[in-house]
FIRO-215948 format. One line per field, with one value per residue (C-alpha): x negated, y, z negated. Coordinates in steps of 0.02 Angstrom, whole numbers, plus 32768, in hexadecimal, padded with zeros to 4 digits. Example, Ala and Ser with C-alpha at 12.3 -4.5 7.8 and 13.67 -1.06 7.14 Angstrom:
BEGIN
x = (7D99 7D54)
y = (7F1F 7FCB)
z = (7E7A 7E9B)
***
This chain:
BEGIN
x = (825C 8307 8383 83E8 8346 82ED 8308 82BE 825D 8217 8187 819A 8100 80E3 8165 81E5 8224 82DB 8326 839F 8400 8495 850F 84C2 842B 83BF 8352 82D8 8271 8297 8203 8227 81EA 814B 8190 80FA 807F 8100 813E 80BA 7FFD 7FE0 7F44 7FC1 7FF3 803B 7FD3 8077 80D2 817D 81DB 827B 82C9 833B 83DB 83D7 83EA 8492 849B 8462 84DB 846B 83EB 8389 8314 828F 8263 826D 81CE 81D3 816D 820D 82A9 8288 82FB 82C0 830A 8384 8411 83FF 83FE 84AC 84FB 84B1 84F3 859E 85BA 8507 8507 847A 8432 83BF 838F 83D4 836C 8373 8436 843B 83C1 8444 84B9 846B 8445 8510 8518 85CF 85D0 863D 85A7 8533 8515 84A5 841A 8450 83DB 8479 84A0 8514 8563 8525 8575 85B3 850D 84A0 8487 8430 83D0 8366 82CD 824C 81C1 8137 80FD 8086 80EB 819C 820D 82C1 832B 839E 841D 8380 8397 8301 82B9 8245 8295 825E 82F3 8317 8373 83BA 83E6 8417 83C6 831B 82DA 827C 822C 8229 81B3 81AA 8124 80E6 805D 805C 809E 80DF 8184 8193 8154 81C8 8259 820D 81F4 829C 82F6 8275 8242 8206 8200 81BF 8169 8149 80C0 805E 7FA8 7F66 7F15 7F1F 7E56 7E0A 7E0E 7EC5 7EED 7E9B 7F02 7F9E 7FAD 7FEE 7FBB 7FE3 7F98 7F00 7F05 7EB0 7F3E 7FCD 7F93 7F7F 8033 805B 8023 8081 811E 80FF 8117 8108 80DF 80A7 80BA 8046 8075 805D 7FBA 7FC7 8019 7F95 7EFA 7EC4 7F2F 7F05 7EBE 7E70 7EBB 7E35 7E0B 7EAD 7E83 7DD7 7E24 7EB1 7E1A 7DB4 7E3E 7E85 7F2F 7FA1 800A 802A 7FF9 805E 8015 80A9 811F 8193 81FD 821D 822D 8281 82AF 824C 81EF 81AE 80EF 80D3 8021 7FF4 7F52 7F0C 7E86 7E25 7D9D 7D9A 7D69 7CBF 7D23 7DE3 7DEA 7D7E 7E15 7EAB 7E67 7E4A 7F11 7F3F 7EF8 7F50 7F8B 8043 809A 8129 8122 8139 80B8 80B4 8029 8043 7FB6 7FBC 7F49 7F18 7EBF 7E35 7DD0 7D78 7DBA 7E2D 7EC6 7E93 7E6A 7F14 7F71 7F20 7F48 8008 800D 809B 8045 8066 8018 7FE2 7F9C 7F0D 7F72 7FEF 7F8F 7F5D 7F48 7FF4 8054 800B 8031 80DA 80EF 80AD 8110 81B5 819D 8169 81EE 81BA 81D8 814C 80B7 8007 7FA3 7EE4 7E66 7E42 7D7C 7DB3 7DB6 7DEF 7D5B 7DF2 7E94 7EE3 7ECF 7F72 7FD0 7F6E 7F79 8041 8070 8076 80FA 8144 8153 819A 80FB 80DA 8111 805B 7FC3 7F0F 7E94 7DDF 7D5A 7C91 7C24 7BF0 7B16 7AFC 7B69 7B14 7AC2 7B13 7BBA 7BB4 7B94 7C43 7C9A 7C66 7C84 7D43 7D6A 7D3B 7D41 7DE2 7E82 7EFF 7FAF 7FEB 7F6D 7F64 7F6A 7F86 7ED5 7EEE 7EC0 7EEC 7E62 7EA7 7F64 8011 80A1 8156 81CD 8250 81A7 817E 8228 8238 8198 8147 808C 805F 8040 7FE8 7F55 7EB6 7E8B 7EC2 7F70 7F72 7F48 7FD8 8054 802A 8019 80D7 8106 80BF 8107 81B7 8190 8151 80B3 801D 7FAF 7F01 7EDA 7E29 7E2B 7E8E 7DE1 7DAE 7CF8 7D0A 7C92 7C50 7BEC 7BD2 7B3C 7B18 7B85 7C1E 7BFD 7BFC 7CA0 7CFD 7CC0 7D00 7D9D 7DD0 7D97 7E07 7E9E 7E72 7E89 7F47 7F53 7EE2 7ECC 7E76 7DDA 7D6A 7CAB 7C25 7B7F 7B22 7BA3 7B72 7AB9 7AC5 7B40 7AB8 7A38 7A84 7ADF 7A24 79D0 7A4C 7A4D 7984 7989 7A14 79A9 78FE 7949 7992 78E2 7930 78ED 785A 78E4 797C 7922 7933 79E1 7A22 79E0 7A34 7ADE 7AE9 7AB5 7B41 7BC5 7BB9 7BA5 7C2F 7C8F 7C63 7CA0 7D2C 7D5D 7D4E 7DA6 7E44 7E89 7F10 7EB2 7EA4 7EB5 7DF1 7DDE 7E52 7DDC 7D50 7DA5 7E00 7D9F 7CEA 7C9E)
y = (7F5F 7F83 7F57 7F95 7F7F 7FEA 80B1 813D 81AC 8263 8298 8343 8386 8377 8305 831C 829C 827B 81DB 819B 811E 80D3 8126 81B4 8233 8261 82E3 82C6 8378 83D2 8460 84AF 8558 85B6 85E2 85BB 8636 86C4 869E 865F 866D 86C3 8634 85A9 85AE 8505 8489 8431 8461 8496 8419 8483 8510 84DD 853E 84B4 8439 83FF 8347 8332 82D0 82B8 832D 82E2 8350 831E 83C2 846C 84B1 8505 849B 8432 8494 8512 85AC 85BF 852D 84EA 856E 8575 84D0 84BF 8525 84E1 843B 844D 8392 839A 8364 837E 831B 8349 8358 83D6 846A 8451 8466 8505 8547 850E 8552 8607 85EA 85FE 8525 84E0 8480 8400 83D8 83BB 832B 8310 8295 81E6 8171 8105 80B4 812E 80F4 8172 80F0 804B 8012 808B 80A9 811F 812A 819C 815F 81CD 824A 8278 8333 8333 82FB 8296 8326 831A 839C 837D 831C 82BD 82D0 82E7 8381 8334 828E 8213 81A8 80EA 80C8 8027 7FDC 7F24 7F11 7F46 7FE7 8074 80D9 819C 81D3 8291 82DB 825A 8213 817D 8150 80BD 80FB 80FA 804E 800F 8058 801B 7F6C 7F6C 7FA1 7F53 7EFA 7F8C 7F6E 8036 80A0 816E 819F 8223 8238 82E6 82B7 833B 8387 8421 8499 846D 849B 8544 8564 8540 848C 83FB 8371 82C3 820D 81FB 8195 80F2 810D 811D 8075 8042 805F 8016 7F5C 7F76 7F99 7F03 7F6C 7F30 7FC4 807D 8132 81A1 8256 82FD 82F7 8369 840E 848A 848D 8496 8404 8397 82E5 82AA 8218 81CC 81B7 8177 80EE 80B4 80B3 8034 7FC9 7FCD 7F8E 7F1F 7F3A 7EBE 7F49 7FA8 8050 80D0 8192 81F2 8153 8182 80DC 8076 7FC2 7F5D 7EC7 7E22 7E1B 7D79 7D6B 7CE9 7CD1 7C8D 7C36 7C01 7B5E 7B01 7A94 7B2F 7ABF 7B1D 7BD3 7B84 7B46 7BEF 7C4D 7BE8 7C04 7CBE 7CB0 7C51 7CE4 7D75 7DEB 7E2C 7E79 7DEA 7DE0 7D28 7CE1 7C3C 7BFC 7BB6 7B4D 7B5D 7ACA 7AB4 7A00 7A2A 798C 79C8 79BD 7A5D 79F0 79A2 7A3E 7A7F 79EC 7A10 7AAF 7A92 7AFC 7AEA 7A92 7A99 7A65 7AA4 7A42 7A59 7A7A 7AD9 7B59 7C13 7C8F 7CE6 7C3F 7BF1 7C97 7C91 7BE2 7C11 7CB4 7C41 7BCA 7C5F 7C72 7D1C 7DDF 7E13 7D8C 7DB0 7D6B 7D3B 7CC5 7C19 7C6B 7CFE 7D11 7DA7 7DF5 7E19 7DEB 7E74 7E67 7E2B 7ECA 7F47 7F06 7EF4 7F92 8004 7F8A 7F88 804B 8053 80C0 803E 7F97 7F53 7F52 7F24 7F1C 7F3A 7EAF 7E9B 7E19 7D94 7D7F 7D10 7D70 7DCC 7E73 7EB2 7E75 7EC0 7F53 7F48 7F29 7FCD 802E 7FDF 7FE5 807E 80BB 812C 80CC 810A 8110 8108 811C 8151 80CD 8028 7FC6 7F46 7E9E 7DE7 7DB1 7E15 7E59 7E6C 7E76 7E9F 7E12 7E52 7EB9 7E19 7DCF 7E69 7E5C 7DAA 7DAF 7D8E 7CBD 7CE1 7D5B 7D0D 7D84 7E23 7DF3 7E5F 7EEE 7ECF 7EBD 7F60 7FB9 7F9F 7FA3 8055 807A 8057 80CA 8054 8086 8014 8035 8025 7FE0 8001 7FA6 7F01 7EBF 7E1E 7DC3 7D8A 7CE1 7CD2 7C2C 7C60 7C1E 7CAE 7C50 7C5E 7D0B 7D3C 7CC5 7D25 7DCE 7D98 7D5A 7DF0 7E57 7DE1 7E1D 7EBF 7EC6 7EC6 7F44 7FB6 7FAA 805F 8008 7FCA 7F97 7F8D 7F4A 7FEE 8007 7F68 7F8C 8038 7FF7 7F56 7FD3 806A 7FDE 7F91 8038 8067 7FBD 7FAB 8062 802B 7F93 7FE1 8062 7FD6 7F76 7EF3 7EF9 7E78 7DEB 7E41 7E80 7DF9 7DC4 7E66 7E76 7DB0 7DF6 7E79 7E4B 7DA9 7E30 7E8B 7E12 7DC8 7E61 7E85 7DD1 7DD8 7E86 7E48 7DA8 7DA6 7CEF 7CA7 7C1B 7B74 7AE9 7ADF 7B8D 7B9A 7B0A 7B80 7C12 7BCB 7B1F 7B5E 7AE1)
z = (80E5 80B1 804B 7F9E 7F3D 7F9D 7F67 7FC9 7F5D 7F8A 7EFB 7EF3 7E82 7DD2 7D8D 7DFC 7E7D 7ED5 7EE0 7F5F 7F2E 7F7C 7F16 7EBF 7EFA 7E3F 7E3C 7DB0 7D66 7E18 7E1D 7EC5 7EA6 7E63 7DD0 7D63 7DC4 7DC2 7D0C 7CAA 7CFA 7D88 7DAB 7DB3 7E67 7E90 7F0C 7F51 7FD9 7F9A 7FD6 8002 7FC3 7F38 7F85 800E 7F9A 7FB5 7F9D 7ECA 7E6F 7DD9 7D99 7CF9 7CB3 7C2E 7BCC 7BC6 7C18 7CA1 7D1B 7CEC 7CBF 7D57 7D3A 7E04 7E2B 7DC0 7DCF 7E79 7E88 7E31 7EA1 7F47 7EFB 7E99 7E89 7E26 7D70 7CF2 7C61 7BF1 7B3B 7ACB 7AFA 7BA6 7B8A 7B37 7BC2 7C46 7BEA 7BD8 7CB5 7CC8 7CF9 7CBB 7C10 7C72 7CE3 7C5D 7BFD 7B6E 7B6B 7B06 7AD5 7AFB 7BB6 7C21 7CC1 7D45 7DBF 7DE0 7E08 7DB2 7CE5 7C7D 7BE2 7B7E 7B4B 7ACF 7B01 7AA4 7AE0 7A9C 79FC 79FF 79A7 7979 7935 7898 78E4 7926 79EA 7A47 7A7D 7B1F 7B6D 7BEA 7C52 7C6B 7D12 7D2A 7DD9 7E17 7D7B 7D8D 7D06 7D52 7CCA 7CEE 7C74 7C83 7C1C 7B7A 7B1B 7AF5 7A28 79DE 79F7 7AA4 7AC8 7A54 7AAC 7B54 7B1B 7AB6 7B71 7BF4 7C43 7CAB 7D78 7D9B 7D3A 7D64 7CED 7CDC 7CD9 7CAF 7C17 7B88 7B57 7B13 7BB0 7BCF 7B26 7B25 7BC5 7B65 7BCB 7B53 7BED 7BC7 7BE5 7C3D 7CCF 7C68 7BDA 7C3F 7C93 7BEA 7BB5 7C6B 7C33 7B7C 7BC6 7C51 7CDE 7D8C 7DED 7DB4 7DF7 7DDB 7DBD 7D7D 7DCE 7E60 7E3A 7DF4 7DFB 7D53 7D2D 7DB1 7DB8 7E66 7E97 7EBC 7E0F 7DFA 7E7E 7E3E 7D8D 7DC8 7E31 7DA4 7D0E 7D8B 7D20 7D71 7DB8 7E59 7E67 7ED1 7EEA 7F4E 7F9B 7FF4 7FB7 7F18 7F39 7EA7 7F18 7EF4 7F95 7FDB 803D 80AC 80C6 8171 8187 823B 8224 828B 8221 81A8 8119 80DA 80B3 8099 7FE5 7FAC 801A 7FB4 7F20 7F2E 7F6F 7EED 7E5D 7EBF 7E39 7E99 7E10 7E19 7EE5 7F0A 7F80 7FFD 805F 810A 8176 8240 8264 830F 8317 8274 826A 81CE 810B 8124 812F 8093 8045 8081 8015 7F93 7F89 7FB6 803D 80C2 8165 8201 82A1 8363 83E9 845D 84D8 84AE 8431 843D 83CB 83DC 83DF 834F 82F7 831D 82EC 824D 8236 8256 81DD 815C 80E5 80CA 80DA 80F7 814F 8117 819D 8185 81C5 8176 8165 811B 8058 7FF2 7F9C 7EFA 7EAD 7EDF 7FA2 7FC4 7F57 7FB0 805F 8047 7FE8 8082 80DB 802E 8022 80BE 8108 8191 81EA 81FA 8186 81A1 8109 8127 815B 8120 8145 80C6 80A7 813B 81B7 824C 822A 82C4 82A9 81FC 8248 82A8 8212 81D8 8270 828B 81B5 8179 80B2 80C4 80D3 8168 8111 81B6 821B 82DA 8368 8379 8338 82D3 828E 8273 8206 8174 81A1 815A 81C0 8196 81B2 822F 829A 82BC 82F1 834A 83C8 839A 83D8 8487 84A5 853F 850C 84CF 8458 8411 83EE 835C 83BF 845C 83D1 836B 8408 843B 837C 8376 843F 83F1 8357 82E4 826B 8250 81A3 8175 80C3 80AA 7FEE 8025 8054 8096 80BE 8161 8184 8229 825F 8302 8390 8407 849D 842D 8400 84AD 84D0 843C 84A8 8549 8525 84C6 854D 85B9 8523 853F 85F8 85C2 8540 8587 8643 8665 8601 8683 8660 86E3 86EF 86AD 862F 85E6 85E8 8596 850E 84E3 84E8 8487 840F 83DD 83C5 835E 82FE 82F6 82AA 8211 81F0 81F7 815C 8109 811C 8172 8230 821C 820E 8275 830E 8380 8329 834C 8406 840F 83CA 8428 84DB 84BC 8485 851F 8591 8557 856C 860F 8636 8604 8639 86ED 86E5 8725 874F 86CD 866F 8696 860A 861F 860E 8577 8502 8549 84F4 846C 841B 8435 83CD)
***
């Protein structure tokens, strides 16, 4: 996505972070050394890549520093720093100054940090906020010994906390200047063993997400998590703690952009007589938790002669109709993806329904970060699905998310897609299956990135008889002829994959104690799947209007 809301960000370890925007390049806590190991403990070697040496940093126009520490206030990096960029200027609070001051860095290029608004730019303000480390402390003249920084652009607030607890204090200042749109916070929490090491530490990750809802902020960086060791937080903690408060909030680890635009979603919606899973579907739409993104539903009917119109009406989606004749997969996708007011078109199917409210957020925020065109969240089966087709689910959507991942898979059911991808390479109205796939692949040929989102999860309903299970089969298989013509499947292929697909099906239900009622089901499933496949992967005519119902309206 782009855009002037959109700001390139680099974390760089610990705190620190640059920040590219149009007019000005901040540097926020730069630690670009190993300062702490050589200085302070010999045990603290840092776990980050340096990011670049800080004499090749020649394009700061702003560096804001929070405190005096060293993991901070770097005397490895700072001076250098200065000199690689003489345009640089430096805020901080008042001992941050004198330290600059003693590292041979101008008094004209310093400037102390005001809990008053500054003009860095045009476009771009600054304000000094309290930090309480692990106390907030002011000298006589009460200015603030450890800081944190407002930054406010086309007026949105990103908090860069630095290193605080949370106190009274420093809501109140938040609230007083906020709302907040971004919020870095950090998430080493302060306990015994860090103390006797001499480590203050902070929030913990639950607290900072605490202070994260006070302050009413709409997205969250974590930091100050990864540097050393003895300091560190995994982040997958930090994950499961964000699942399991279910904040309202989206949670970045390492983006590599800030988004502060007011995105729009489009949610597209393929039905045909999808009445028994739609209105559970809406309604799990209709609770997404976005953190402010706006959302729309639109309906690509294709002749449903059910209650899914009605359902549709009721739940005021936008509504728009296919024929018989003219539909496929691809086309009524693109119909829907042109009357989508959106940037960026979630795509799912009308017998899909999220399994939480905060599906849509998680499926989105890679396109929104910038890390890839394309997202695909992960699929499981609902209690009457097929034990063998669950089994699929699990092979194609595993655990670990892909932030971007390699290849080209990917899938309609449960998809995001950025706006201008799709106006870029529409999907293919001519395949019968597998659009998704053609797409991503010349997406990804042209140097596009597609992303896996293992925890944007949906349950994906199939009411299938074992005739359409093998139609589904075969006229993907007929897709696939297209994206992948070196895949060719002969008569003993098909027999050893039934076979070898069972046995390895009868074995997962035997330890699960389910092979007394999925035997012959899974032997069924199977035998239609491949069949299928083989089918299809030898038919080569273009398809008749006949042959399309077959395919397409196998009811």
């Amino acid at each position: 996505m782009s855009g002037s809301g959109r700001i390139p960000v680099q974390m760089l370890g610990q705190s620190g972070c640059r920040l590219s925007f149009p007019e000005a390049t901040i540097y926020l806590d730069p630690y670009l050394s190993n300062s702490v190991q050589e200085l302070d403990a010999p045990d603290l070697a840092r776990q980050v890549p340096i990011a670049y040496l800080p004499e090749r940093v020649v394009d700061a126009d702003w560096v804001l520093i929070t405190h005096e520490h060293i993991d901070h206030c770097d005397p490895h990096t700072i001076p250098k720093l200065a000199e690689a960029s003489p345009q640089a200027r430096f805020v901080g609070p008042m001992p941050v100054v004198m330290r600059l001051r003693d590292w041979g860095i101008d008094a004209s290029r310093m400037m102390l940090a005001d809990e008053e608004w500054t003009n860095l730019t045009p476009r771009l303000r600054l304000r000094t906020v309290p930090a309480a480390h692990p106390e907030i402390v002011r000298d006589a003249d009460g200015r603030l010994a450890c800081v944190g920084y407002l930054l406010e652009y086309e007026q949105q607030l990103i908090y860069l906390a630095g290193d605080t607890s949370v106190k009274q204090e420093v809501i109140d200042a938040l609230v007083a200047n906020g709302p907040i749109h971004t919020a870095f916070l950090p998430v080493n929490e302060h306990n015994f063993f860090r103390g006797q090491r001499g480590i203050i530490g902070n929030m913990s990750v639950r607290e900072a997400f605490q202070l994260a809802i006070a302050i009413g902020a709409r997205q969250v960086v974590a930091v100050h998590w990864d540097m050393f060791a003895v300091n560190a937080v995994d982040p997958d903690e930090i994950r499961w703690v964000h699942r399991s408060m279910k904040p309202g909030f989206a949670l970045l680890l390492k983006p590599t952009t800030i988004n502060l635009t007011n995105i729009r979603i489009s949610v597209i919606i393929r039905t045909l007589n999808e009445a028994a899973h739609l209105d559970q579907l809406l309604q799990s739409v209709a609770r997404q938790q976005t953190g402010g993104l706006t959302h729309e539903v639109v309906i690509v009917d294709s002749g449903s002669t059910d209650e899914t119109l009605e359902i549709a009406r009721r739940h005021r989606c936008h509504i728009h109709h296919i024929s018989r004749d003219e539909f496929s997969f691809g086309r009524s996708l693109n119909v829907g993806c042109e009357a989508a007011s959106g940037d960026i078109l979630v795509i799912t199917s009308g017998h899909c329904v999220p399994t939480d409210e905060h599906w849509l957020q998680r499926l989105c925020q890679p396109i929104i970060d910038g890390q890839a065109e394309y997202a695909y969240g992960s699929q499981v089966g609902g209690p009457d699905s097929h034990f063998s087709e669950c089994r699929i689910f699990a092979k194609y959507y595993p655990e670990q998310s892909r932030i971007p991942q390699d290849g080209f898979f990917c899938n309609n059911a449960n998809s995001a897609i950025l706006c201008s991808a799709w106006e870029a390479h529409r999907f293919d109205e001519e395949l019968t299956g597998l659009e998704d796939m053609e797409l991503a692949q010349r997406l990804v040929r042209r140097g596009g990135k597609v992303a896996y989102v293992a925890d944007a999860t949906v349950f994906h309903y199939h009411n299938e008889g074992w005739w359409q299970v093998r139609r589904r089969f075969e006229r993907e298989a007929i897709a696939l002829q297209k994206i992948m013509p070196q895949v060719h499947v002969g008569p003993f292929d098909t027999l050893r994959y039934i076979i070898a697909s069972v046995r390895k099906d009868w074995s997962c239900a035997w330890r699960t104690n389910a092979w007394r009622d999925k035997a012959l089901e899974i032997l069924l499933y199977r035998a239609n799947q491949y069949i299928g496949s083989y089918k299809g992967n030898h038919e080569h005519r273009k398809l008749s209007h006949a042959e399309k119902d077959k395919y397409f309206y196998p009811h």
